[in-house]
N, C-alpha and C positions, 0 to 999 in steps of 0.2 A: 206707187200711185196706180190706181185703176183709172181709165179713161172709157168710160160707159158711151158707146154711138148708140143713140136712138132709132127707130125705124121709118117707113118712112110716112109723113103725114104727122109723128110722133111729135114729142118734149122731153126734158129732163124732167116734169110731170106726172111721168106716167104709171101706175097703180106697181109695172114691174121695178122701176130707177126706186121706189119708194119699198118695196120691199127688200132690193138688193144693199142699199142703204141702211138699212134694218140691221143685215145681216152684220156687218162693220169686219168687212172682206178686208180692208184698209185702211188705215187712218186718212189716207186721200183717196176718196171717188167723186172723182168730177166727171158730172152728166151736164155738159152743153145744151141747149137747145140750136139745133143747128138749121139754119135756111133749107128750101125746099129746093136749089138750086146747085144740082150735085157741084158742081165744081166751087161754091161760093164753100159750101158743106166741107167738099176737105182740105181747103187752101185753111179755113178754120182750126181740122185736125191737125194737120198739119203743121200750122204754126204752135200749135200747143207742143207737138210730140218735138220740134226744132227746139222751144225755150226751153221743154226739161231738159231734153241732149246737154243743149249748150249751158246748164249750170252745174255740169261735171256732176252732179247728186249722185252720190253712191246709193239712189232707192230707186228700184227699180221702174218701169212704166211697164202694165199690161193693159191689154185691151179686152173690153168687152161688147160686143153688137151684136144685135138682133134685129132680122128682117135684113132690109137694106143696111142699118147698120153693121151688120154679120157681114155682107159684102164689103161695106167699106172697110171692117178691120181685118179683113181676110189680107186686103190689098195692103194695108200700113199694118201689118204684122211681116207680113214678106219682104218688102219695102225696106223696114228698116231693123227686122230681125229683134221681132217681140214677141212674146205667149198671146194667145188671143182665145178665148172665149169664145163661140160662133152659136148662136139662140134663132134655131129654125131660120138661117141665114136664108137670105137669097141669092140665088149663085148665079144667075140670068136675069138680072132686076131690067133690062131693056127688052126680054121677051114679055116677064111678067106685069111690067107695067106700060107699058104697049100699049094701053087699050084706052088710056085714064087723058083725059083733057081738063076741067073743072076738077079740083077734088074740094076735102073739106079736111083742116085740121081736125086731129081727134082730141088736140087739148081745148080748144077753145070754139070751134065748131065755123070758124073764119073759111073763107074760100081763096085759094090759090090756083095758079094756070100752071098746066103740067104740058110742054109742051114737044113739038119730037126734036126740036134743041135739045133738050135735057136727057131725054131717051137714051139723043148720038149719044150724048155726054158720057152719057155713064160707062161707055166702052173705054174710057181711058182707066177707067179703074180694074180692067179686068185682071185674071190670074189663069192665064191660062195654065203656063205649069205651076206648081206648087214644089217649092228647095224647103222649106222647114214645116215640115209632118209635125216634126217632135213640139213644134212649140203650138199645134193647134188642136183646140179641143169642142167638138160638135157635143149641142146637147138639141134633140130635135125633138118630136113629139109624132107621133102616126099620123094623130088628128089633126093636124096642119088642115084648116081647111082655105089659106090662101095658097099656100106653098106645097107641091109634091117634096116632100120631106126625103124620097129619094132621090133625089138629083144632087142633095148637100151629102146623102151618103157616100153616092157611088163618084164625089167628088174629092170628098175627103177618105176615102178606105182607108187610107194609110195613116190617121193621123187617129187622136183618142176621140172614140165617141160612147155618148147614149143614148139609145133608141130607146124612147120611152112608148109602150099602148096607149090610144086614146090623147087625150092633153089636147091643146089647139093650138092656134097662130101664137098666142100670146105667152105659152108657156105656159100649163097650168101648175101650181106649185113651185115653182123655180125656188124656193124659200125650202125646201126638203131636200136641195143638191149641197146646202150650205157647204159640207165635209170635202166633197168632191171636188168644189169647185177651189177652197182655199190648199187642198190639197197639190190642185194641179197649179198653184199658181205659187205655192212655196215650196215646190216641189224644184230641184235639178237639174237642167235640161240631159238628154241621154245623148253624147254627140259622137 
């Protein structure tokens, strides 16, 4: 099972979850729509990643996030020692979202409060060191024009990435890693 995190402001929605969907990575990918309330957000993950554990399933759980998403499965791939996907992740989402009080959903164009509650919040999620390289994998873009795309670099060195020229926040083409990406997730871990 693939476990797709949205980013933030995002849905299971969104033009990416519907491409990667497409690709049929898995016979299970579930893209949640998760609250704007990090901690409601991974008490959510969370209990998802706890029910598959505890039905003994010999199929595996990977993770995939982008944006803030990519932060939260940075933290519950470490956590609880799973592969994770990381899509122009944010590795400082309480510097980079710092700024934001009102936003506006991008699936439905609704208004929610972002407030420095949520901000603190987000530092429970952090990673500051990093114990499993081998099971994460950065795919970033140059053109990140919300995110410095080197800060997920020189965060992740040691694990697999691709730096891609140009592309944006959003990932342009994610649907042309197809190979790479089922690769890296039927792939062995090297321990």
């Amino acid at each position: 099972m693939i476990l797709y995190i949205h980013g933030f402001g995002s849905s299971a929605f969104s033009a990416k979850v519907i491409k990667l969907k497409a690709l049929n990575l898995d016979p299970i990918f579930l893209a949640p729509s998760l609250s704007t309330i990090p901690d409601l957000a991974m008490q959510t993950l969370e209990d998802i990643i706890m029910m598959h554990l505890s039905t003994n399933s010999s199929e595996s759980l990977q993770l995939m996030g982008s944006s803030l998403g990519g932060y939260y499965a940075l933290y519950l791939s470490q956590k609880y020692d799973l592969k994770a996907i990381l899509i122009n992740p944010s590795i400082e989402p309480y510097k980079t979202l710092n700024k934001f009080e009102t936003m506006t959903s991008y699936y439905d164009g609704s208004s929610f409060e972002w407030s420095k509650k949520h901000i603190q919040s987000l530092h429970h999620f952090a990673t500051p060191k990093i114990i499993y390289h081998d099971r994460l994998f950065l795919l970033t873009q140059k053109g990140d024009e919300t995110l410095d795309y080197r800060v997920a670099v020189k965060k992740l060195k040691h694990s697999k990435q691709i730096i891609q020229e140009g592309g944006n926040h959003s990932f342009e083409n994610i649907e042309c890693l197809e190979k790479e990406i089922k690769d890296f997730f039927h792939s062995d871990l090297l321990l």
